[in-house]
VOGU-3710 file (C-alpha; in Angstrom, 3 decimals, decimal comma):
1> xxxxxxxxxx> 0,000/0,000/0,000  2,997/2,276/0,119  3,815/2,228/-2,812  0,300/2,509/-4,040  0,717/5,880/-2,038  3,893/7,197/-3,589  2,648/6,529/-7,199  -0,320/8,190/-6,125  1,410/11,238/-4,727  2,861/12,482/-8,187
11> xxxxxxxxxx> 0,956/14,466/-10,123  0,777/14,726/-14,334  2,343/15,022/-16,384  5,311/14,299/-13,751  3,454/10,838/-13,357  3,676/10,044/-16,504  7,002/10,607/-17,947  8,093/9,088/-14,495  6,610/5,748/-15,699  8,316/6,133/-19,226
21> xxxxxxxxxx> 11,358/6,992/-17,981  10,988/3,293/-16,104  9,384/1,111/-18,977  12,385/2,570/-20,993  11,015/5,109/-23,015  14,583/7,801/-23,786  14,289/11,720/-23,773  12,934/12,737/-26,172  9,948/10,474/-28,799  12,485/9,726/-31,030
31> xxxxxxxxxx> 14,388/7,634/-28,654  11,894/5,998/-27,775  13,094/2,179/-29,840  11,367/-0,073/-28,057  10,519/-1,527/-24,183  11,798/-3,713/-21,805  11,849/-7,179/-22,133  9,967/-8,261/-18,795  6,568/-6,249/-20,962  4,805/-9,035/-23,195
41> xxxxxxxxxx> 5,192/-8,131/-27,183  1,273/-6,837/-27,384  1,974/-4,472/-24,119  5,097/-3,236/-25,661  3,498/-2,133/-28,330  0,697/-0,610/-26,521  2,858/1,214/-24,516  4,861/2,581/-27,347  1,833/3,968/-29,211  0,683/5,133/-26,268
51> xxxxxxxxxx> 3,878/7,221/-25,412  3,755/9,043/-29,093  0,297/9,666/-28,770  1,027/11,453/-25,379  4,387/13,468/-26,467  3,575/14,056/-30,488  0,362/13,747/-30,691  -2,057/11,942/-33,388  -0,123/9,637/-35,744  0,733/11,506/-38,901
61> xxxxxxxxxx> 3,511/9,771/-40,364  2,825/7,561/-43,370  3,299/3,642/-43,059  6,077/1,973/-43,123  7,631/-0,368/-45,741  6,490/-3,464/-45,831  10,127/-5,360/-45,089  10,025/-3,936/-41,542  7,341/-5,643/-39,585  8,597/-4,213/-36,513
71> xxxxxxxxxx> 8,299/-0,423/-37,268  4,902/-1,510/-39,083  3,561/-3,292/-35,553  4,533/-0,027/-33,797  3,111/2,218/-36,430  -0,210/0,542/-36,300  0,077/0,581/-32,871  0,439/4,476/-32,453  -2,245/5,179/-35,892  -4,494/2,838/-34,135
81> xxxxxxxxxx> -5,307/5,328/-31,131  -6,640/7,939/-33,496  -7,485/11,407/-32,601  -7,142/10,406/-28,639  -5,912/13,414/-25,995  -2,608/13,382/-24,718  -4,144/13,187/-21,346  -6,059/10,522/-21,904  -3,361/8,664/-23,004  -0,597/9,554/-20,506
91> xxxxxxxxxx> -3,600/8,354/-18,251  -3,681/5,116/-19,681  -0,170/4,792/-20,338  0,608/4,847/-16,485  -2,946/2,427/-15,467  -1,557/-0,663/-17,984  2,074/-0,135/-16,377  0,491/-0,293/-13,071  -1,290/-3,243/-13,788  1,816/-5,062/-15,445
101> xxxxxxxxxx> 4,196/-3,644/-12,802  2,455/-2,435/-9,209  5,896/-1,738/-8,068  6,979/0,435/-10,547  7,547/3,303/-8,561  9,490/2,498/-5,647  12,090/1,477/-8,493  12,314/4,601/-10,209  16,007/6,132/-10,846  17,127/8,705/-8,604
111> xxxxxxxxxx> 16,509/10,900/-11,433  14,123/10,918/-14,078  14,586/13,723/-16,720  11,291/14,155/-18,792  11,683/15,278/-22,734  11,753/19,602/-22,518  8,414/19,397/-24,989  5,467/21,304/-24,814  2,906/18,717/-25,248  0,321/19,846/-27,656
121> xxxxxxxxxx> -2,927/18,777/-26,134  -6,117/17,862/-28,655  -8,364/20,406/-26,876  -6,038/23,247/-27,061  -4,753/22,513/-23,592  -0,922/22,239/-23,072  1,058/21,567/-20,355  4,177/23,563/-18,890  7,626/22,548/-19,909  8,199/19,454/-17,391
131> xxxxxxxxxx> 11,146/19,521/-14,928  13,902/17,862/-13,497  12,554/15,677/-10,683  15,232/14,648/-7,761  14,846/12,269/-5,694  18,495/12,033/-4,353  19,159/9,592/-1,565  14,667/8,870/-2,167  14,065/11,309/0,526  11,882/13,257/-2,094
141> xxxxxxxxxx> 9,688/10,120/-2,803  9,711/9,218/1,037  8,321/12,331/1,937  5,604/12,500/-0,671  5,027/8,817/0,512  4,247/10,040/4,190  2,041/13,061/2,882  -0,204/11,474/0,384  -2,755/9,647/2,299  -5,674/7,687/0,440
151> xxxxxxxxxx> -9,346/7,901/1,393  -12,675/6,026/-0,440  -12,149/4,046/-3,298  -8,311/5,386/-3,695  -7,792/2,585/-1,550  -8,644/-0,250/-4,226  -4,996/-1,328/-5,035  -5,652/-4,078/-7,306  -7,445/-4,650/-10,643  -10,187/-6,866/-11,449
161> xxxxxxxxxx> -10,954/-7,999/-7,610  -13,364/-7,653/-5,290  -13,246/-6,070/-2,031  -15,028/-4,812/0,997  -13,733/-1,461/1,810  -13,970/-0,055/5,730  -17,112/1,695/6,131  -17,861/3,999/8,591  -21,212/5,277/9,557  -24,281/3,193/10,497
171> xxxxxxxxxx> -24,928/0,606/7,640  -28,765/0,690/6,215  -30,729/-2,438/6,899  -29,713/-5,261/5,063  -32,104/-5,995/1,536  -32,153/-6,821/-2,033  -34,560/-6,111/-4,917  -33,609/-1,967/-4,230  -32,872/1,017/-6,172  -29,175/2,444/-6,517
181> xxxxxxxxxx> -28,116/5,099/-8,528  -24,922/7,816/-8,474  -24,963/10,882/-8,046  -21,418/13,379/-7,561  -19,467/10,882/-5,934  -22,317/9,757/-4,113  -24,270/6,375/-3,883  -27,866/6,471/-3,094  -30,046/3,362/-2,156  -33,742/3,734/-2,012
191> xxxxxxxxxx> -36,330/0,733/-0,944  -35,534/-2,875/-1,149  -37,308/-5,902/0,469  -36,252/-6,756/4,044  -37,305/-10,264/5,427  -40,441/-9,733/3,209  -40,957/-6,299/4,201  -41,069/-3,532/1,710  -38,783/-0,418/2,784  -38,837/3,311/2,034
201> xxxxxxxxxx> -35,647/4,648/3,235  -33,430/6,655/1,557  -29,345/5,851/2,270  -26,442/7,777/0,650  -22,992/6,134/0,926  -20,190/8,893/0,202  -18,091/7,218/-1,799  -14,977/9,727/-1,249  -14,854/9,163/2,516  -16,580/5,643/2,383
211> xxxxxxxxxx> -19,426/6,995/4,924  -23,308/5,899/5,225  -25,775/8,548/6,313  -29,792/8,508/5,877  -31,213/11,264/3,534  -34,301/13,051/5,906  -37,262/13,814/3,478  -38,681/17,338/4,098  -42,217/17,856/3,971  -43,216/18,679/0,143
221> xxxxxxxxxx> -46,047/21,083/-1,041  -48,438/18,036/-1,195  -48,882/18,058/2,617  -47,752/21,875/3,360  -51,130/21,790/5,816  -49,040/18,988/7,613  -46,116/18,676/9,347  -45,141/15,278/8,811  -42,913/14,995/5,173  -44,631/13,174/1,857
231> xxxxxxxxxx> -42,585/9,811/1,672  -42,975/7,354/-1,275  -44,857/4,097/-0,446  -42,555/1,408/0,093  -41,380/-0,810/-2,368  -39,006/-3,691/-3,987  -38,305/-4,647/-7,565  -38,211/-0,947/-8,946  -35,533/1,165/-10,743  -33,699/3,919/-9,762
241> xxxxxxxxxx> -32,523/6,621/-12,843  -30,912/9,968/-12,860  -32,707/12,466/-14,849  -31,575/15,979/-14,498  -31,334/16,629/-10,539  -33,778/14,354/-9,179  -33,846/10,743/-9,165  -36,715/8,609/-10,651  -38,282/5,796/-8,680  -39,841/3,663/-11,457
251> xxxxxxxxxx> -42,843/1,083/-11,061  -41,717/-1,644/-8,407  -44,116/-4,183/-6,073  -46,037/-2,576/-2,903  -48,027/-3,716/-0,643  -51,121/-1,786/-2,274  -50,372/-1,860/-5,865  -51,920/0,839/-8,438  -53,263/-0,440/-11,642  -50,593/1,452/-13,767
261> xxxxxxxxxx> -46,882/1,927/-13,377  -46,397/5,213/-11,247  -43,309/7,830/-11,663  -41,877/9,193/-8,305  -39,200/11,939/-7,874  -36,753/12,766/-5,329  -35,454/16,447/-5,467  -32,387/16,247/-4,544  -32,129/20,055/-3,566  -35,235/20,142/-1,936
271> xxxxxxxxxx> -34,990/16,204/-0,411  -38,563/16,209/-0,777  -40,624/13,245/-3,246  -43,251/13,840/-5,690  -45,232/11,697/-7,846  -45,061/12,644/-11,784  -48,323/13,071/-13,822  -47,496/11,099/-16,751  -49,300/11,145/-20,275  -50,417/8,588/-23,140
281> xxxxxxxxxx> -51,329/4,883/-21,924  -49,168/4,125/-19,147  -48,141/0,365/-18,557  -49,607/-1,922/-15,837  -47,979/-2,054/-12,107  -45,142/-4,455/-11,803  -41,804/-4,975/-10,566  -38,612/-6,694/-11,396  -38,619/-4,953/-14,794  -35,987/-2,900/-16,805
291> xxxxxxxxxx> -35,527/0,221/-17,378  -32,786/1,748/-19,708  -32,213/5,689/-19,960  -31,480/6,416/-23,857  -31,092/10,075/-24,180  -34,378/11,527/-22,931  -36,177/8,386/-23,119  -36,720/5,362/-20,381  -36,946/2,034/-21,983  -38,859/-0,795/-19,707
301> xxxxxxxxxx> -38,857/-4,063/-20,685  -40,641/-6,969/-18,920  -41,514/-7,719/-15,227  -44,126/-9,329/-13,402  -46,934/-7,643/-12,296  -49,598/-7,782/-9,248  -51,201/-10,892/-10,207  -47,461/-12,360/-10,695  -47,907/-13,018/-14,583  -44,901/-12,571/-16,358
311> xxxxxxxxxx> -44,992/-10,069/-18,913  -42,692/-9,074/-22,392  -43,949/-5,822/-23,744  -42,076/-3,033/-24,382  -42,761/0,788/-23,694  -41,036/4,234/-24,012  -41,371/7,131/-21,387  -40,837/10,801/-23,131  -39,010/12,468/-20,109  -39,768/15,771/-21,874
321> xxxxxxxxxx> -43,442/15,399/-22,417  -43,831/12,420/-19,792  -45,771/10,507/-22,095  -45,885/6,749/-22,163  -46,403/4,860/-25,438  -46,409/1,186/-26,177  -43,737/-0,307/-29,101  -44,787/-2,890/-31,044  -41,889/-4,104/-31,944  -41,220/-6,531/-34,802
331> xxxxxxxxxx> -39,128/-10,122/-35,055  -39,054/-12,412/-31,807  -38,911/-10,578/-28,364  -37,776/-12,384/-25,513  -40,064/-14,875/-23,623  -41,822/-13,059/-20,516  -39,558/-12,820/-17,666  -38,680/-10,801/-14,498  -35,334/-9,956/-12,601  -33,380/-10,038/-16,159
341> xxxxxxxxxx> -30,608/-7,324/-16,640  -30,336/-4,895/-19,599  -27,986/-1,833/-21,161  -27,874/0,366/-23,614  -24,943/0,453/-26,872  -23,815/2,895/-29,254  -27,199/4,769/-28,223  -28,831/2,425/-30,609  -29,170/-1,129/-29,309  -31,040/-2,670/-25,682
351> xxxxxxxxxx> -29,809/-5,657/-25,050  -31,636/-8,017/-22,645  -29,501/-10,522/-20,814  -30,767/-13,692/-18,624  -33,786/-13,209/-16,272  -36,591/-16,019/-14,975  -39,746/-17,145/-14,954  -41,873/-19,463/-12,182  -39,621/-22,186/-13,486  -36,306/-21,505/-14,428
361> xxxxxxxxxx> -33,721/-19,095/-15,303  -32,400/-18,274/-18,874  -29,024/-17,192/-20,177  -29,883/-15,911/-23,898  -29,048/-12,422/-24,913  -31,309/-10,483/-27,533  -31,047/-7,217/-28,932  -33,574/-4,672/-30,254  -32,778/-1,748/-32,451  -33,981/1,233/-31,121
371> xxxxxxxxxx> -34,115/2,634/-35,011  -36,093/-0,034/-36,500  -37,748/-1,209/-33,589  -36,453/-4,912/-34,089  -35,797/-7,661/-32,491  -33,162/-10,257/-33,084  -30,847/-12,873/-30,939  -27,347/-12,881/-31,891  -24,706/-15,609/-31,329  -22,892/-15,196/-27,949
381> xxxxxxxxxx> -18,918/-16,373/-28,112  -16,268/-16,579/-25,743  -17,212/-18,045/-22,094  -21,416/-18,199/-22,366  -22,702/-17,500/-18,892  -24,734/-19,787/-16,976  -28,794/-18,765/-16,352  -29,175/-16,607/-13,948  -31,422/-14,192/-12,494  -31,705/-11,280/-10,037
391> xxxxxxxxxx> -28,330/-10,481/-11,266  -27,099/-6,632/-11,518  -25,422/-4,570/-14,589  -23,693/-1,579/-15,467  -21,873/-0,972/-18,774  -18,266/0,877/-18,908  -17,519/2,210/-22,145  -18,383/-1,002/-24,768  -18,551/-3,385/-22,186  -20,982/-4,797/-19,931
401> xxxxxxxxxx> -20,081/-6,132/-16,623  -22,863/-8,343/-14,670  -22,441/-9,700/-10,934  -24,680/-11,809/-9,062  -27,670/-13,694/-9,599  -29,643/-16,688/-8,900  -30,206/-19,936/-10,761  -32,589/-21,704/-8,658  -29,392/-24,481/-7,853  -27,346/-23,150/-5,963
411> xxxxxxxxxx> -26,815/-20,590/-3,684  -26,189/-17,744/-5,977  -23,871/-17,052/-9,023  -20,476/-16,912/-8,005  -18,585/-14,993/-11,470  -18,469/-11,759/-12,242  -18,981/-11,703/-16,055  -18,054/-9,170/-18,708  -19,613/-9,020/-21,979  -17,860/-6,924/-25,057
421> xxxxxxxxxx> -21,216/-5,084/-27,041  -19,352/-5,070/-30,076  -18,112/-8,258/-30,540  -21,042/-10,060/-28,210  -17,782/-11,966/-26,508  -18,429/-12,993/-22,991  -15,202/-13,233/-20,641  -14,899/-13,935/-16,544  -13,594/-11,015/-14,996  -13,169/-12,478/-11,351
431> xxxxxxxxxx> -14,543/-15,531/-9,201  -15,378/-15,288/-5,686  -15,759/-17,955/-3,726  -17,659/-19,516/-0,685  -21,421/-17,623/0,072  -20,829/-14,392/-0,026  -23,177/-11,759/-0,838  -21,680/-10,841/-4,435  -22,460/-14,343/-4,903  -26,830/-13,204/-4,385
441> xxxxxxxxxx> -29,273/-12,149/-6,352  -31,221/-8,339/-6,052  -28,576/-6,527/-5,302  -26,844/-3,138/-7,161  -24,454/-2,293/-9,352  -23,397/1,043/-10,524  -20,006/2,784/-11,464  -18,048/5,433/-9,935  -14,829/7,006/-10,489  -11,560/7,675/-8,910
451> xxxxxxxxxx> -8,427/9,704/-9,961  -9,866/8,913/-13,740  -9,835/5,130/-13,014  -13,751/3,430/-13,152  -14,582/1,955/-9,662  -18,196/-0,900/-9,728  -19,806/-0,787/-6,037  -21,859/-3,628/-5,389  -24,662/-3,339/-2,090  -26,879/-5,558/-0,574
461> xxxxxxxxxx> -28,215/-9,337/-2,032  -29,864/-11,812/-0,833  -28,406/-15,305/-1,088  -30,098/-16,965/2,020  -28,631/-14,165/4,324  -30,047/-10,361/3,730  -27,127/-8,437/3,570  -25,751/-4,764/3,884  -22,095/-4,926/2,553  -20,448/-2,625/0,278
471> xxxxxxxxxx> -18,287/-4,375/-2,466  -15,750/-2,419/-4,828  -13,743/-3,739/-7,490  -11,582/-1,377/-10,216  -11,535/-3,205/-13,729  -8,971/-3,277/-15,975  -9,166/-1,745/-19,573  -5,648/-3,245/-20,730  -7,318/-5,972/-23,534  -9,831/-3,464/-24,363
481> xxxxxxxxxx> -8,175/-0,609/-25,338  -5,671/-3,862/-26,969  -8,595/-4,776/-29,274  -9,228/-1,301/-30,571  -6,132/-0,494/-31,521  -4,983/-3,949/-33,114  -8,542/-5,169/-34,363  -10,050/-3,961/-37,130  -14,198/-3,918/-36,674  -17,100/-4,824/-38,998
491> xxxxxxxxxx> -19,587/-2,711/-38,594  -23,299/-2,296/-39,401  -24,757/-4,707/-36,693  -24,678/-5,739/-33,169  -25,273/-9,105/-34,474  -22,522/-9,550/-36,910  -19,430/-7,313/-35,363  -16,287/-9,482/-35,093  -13,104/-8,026/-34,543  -10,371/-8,881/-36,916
501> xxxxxxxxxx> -7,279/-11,462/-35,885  -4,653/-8,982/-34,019  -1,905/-8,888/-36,973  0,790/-8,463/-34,139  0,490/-11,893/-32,247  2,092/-13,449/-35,290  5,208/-11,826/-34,681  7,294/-12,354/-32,097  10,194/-10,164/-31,082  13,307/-10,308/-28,577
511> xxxxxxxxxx> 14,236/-7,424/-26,257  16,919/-7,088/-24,202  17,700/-4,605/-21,613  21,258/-2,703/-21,860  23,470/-1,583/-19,151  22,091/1,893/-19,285  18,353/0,728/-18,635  18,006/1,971/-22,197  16,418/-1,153/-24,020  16,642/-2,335/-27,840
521> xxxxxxxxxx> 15,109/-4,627/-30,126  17,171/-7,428/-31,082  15,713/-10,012/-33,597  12,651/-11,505/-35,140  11,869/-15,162/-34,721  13,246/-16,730/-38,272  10,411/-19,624/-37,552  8,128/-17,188/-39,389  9,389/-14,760/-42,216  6,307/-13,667/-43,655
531> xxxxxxxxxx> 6,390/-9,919/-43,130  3,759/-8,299/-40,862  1,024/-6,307/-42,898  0,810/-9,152/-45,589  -0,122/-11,633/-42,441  -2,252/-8,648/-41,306  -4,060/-8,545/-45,175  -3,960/-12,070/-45,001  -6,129/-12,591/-42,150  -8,223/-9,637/-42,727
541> xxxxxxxxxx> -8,708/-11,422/-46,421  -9,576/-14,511/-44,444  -11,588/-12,620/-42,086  -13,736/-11,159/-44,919  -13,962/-14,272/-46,742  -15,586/-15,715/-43,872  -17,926/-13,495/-43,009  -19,026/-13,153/-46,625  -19,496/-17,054/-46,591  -20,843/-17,049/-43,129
551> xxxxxxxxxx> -23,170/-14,102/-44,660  -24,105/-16,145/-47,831  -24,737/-18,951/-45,319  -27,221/-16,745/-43,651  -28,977/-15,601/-46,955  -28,989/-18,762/-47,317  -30,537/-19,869/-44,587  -33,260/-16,931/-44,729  -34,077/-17,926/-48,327  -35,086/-21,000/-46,867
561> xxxxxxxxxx> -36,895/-19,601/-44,447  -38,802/-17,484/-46,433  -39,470/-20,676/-48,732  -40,961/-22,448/-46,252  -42,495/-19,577/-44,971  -44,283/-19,316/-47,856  -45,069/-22,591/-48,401  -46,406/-22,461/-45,001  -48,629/-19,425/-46,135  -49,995/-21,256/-49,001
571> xxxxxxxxxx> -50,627/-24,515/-47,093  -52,717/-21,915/-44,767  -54,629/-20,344/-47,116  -55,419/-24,110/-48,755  -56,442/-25,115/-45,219  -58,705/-22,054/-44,853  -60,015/-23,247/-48,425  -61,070/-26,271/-47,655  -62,429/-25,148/-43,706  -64,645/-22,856/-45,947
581> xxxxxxxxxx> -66,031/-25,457/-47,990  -66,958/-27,844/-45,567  -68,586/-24,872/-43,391  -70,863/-24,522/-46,447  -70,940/-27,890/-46,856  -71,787/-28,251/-43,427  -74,732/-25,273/-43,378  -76,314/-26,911/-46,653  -76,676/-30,406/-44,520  -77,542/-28,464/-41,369
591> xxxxxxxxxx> -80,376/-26,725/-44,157  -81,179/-30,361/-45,053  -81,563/-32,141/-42,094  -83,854/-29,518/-40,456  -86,163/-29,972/-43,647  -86,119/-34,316/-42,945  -86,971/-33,232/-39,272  -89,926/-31,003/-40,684  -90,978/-33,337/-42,962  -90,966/-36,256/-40,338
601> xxxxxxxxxx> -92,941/-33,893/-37,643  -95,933/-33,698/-40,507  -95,947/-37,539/-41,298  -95,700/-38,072/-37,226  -98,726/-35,834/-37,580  -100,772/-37,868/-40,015  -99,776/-40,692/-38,917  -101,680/-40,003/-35,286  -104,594/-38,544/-37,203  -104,695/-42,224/-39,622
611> xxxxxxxxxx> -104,220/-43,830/-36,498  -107,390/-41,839/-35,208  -109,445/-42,530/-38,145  -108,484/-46,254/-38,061  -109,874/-46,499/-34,334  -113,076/-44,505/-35,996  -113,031/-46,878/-38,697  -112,913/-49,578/-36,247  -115,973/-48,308/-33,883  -117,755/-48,160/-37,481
621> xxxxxxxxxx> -117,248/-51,641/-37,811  -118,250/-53,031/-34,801  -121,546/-50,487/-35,573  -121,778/-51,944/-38,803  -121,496/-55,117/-37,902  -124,470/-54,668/-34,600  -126,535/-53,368/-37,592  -126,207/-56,030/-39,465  -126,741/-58,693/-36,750  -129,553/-56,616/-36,189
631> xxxxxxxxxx> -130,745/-56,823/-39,810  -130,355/-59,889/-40,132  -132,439/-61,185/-36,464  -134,976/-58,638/-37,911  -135,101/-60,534/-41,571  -135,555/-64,188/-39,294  -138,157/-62,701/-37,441  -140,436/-61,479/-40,237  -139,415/-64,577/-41,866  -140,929/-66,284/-39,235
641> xxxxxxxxxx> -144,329/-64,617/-39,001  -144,459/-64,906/-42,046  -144,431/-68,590/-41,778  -146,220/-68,458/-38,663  -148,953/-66,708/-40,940  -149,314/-68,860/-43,565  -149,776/-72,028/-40,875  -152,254/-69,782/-39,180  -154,857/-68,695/-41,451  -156,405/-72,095/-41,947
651> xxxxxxxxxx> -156,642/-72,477/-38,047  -158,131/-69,386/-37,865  -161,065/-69,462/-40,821  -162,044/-72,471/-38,997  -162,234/-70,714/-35,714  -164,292/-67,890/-37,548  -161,455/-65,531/-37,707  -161,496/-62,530/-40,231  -159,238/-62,826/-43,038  -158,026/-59,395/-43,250
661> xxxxxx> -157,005/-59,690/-39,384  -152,835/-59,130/-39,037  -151,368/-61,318/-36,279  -148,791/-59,897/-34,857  -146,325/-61,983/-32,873  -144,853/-60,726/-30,108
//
């Protein structure tokens, strides 16, 4: 940590030609031949072009010949940092020594004699002539050593680790699923969910002296007939933006939930909350959703709202006019999820990363065009990350660094992960091990800065334990800043950049350190002779030839697509032909059969009026048939007195009865 001091203790420009004075960098740019040979070849080079851009200035030499790959590597180097500041790069120049060399400057001569250059700065800036500095018998560096004492995240000595800092103050209550944001060196936390409580404090952490106070909310003019100050409901699963001088508490669960997402605002003059009146057709209440500033416009994605349905629209907040409107995006959005992370590139492209469901967690990545209002899900390279969810992002420069998260197997995600937005390669930044709350899901992220150098502070998670611990961890940009200057991009999509081979790594050199410190390049390795920009064309020939194949591929591919797409379409509308025709089909029977049913009601009906006239016809019958009988006994009986006469009229002439007398028998 002393030394950490001392380094710290010189100011620039002193700083910097004090580090090239050590990596071996002469008086003056022009004797500056090479580095020495402890550096790796691509740091040499860095360092080199970094040096020229600092002391001359933008590259604007012409190229090299072709039979000196050596002077061509360190030309590209330098042309590769284009129209960068001096200060910028005397900046960087001393971070990647620091990284490659912590040491470096308690093993600085006893003097270090900068080049007497005014150094032209790109802004118009320039800086005095630099000066002799002595440090005879080290009591000038010892002294500076004693003096220069470092407070708040100058104390994070080491790259690409993660520490807990000493905190002073009294810590917030421990919680996840809250709201951070920055704000002039300072971290605010607002909400969170505590042991399934829903909180409403507000907790600044300065990040300069590494202290925790609470923020008191002042009564606003919504209750100026009260004494008691306005404070938002509490809440878990919102987001926290910067707009202006207030910060913006977006949607998030409550314990009373409103139909529709509502817009709160903390003045941070004032300390007092208000909520926004918002415009247009404002989405429904949820939490655990997205929210991405792009200019003057918040992008939310997702969540899972009251009812806990999981949701996948998309809609755009005009922070100018406050007016909500719902995107319709086109192509394939992401399946409905909560607790997913998402950023913002190039001021163009959201990209949505992980996230969960009721079931499980995901680890796809899709992007959507913020000009076209598409979707799409490029390829991922490099070291995929696992799924995960409740995990926490912040993007520095083109990169995207994620920590935390949940996977519903273990305890919590255990990597912090760093994704490049232009070339969509995922690397592992750092591993921490055992249960520790970086290894948790809900918990922040957001970037700070010391001395020019970015700074991530992680707070709270919840991995089985609530916790309240403040995490820091300073990045390194060494292979970043590698890959722009020694890649050459393809542009035009998100989807398709891939940086070019680095035309250096081919080449290997020898350096050797001379008795003066001064250093020299020696040889080339004779294993490979090729000189270095036809290797360079080479694989930037090879590079393009596969991306045009790997393009044709896709064309392809989407001709096929669209073929079967269409054949799909066609197939469709035959089906919806056919479903057509049978509906017809299907009315004329229905027609049909209710005519058979008519028809059979009317013969059911005559049938039960023959069947009436039958039993008529029957009772006739048996009528008939009486009559007859009746006839007939009638017929006998006259028959018989007629007989009865006949045999009687002799009797009775004898007995002296009149002939014209009519016996009737009874």
């Amino acid at each position: 940590m002393a030394m950490a001091r001392a380094s710290s203790g010189l100011a620039y420009p002193e700083r910097f030609y004090a580090a090239a004075s050590y990596a071996g960098f002469g008086g003056s740019p022009s004797s500056s031949k090479g580095v020495i040979s402890k550096f790796q070849n691509d740091v040499a080079l860095l360092l080199y072009g970094l040096y020229q851009q600092a002391t001359v200035g933008p590259c604007n030499v012409p190229k090299p010949r072709a039979w000196n790959p050596v002077e061509s590597s360190k030309w590209t180097s330098w042309n590769g940092l284009g129209n960068m500041a001096s200060t910028e790069a005397m900046r960087l120049f001393v971070k990647i020594l620091e990284e490659e060399d912590p040491g470096w400057y308690s093993r600085v001569p006893e003097y270090v004699v900068e080049p007497v250059v005014d150094v032209e700065m790109n802004n118009g800036d320039s800086f005095p002539e630099p000066k002799t500095i002595s440090a005879e018998n080290g009591s000038l560096l010892e002294t500076q050593d004693k003096d220069v004492v470092l407070e708040g995240l100058g104390s994070v000595g080491v790259y690409d680790q993660w520490i807990a800092p000493s905190i002073s103050g009294q810590r917030p209550k421990a919680r996840y699923e809250h709201g951070a944001a920055v704000v002039q060196d300072k971290m605010y936390i607002f909400g969170g969910n505590h042991n399934g409580r829903y909180l409403n404090d507000l907790q600044v952490l300065d990040l300069r002296s590494l202290t925790w106070s609470k923020v008191e909310i002042r009564a606003g003019t919504e209750s100026s007939e009260s004494s008691s100050p306005v404070l938002s409901a509490p809440c878990a699963g919102h987001s926290l933006i910067l707009w202006e001088n207030k910060l913006l508490s977006i949607a998030g669960h409550t314990k009373d939930p409103s139909e529709t997402v509502t817009v709160k605002a903390f003045d941070l003059q004032t300390c007092t909350w208000s909520t926004l009146t918002t415009y247009g057709k404002a989405p429904v209440s949820r939490g655990g959703q997205s929210v991405t500033l792009v200019g003057t416009t918040l992008v939310m994605f997702g969540g899972e709202d009251a009812k806990r349905s999981l949701l996948n629209d998309l809609h755009v907040l005009d922070l100018e006019t406050m007016t909500w409107d719902e995107i319709d995006a086109v192509g394939v959005p992401p399946s409905p999820r909560s607790d997913h992370a998402a950023a913002v590139h190039a001021e163009r492209y959201l990209l949505i990363f992980g996230g969960g469901s009721h079931a499980t967690c995901f680890n796809d990545l899709h992007v959507l065009d913020l000009q076209s209002m598409e979707w799409s899900r490029p390829t991922q390279q490099g070291e995929i990350p696992t799924p995960r969810a409740g995990h926490a992002g912040v993007t520095v420069g083109e990169n995207w660094f994620i920590v935390g998260g949940g996977d519903n197997k273990s305890a919590g995600v255990s990597e912090t992960i760093v994704l490049n937005m232009s070339t969509l390669i995922w690397s592992v930044v750092t591993t921490v091990q055992g249960r520790v709350p970086l290894a948790s899901e809900g918990l922040s992220l957001v970037l700070s800065s010391y001395n020019g150098e970015d700074i991530l502070v992680s707070f709270g998670g919840y991995n089985g334990r609530y916790s309240n611990e403040v995490h820091v961890l300073k990045p390194s940009h060494k292979s970043t800043l590698q890959s722009k200057i020694m890649e050459s991009p393809i542009p035009d999509s998100v989807a398709a950049l891939h940086n070019a081979t680095n035309a250096t790594r081919d080449v290997e050199y020898e350096f050797e350190a001379g008795q003066e410190g001064k250093i020299r390049e020696i040889v080339m390795d004779n294993v490979d002779s090729n000189p270095m920009n036809i290797k360079s064309k080479e694989s930037s020939d090879q590079l393009i030839a596969a991306l045009k194949a790997e393009k044709e591929e896709l064309e392809a591919s989407l001709t096929k697509e669209q073929l079967q797409s269409l054949k799909l379409k066609q197939e469709l509308t035959e089906a919806e032909t056919r479903t057509t025709d049978l509906t017809k089909e299907l009315q004329s029977v229905r027609g049909q059969l209710a005519a058979e049913q008519s028809r059979c009601f009317k013969l059911e009906v005559d049938v039960a009026e023959l069947r009436q006239k039958v039993q008529a016809m029957d009772t006739l019958q048996k009528e008939l048939e009486l009559l007859q009988r009746q006839k007939a006994a009638s017929e006998q009986a006259a028959l018989n007195a007629k007989q009865r006469q006949s045999s009687g009229g002799v009797w009775g002439w004898l007995a002296g009865t009149p002939s014209n007398q009519k016996i009737v028998d009874i």
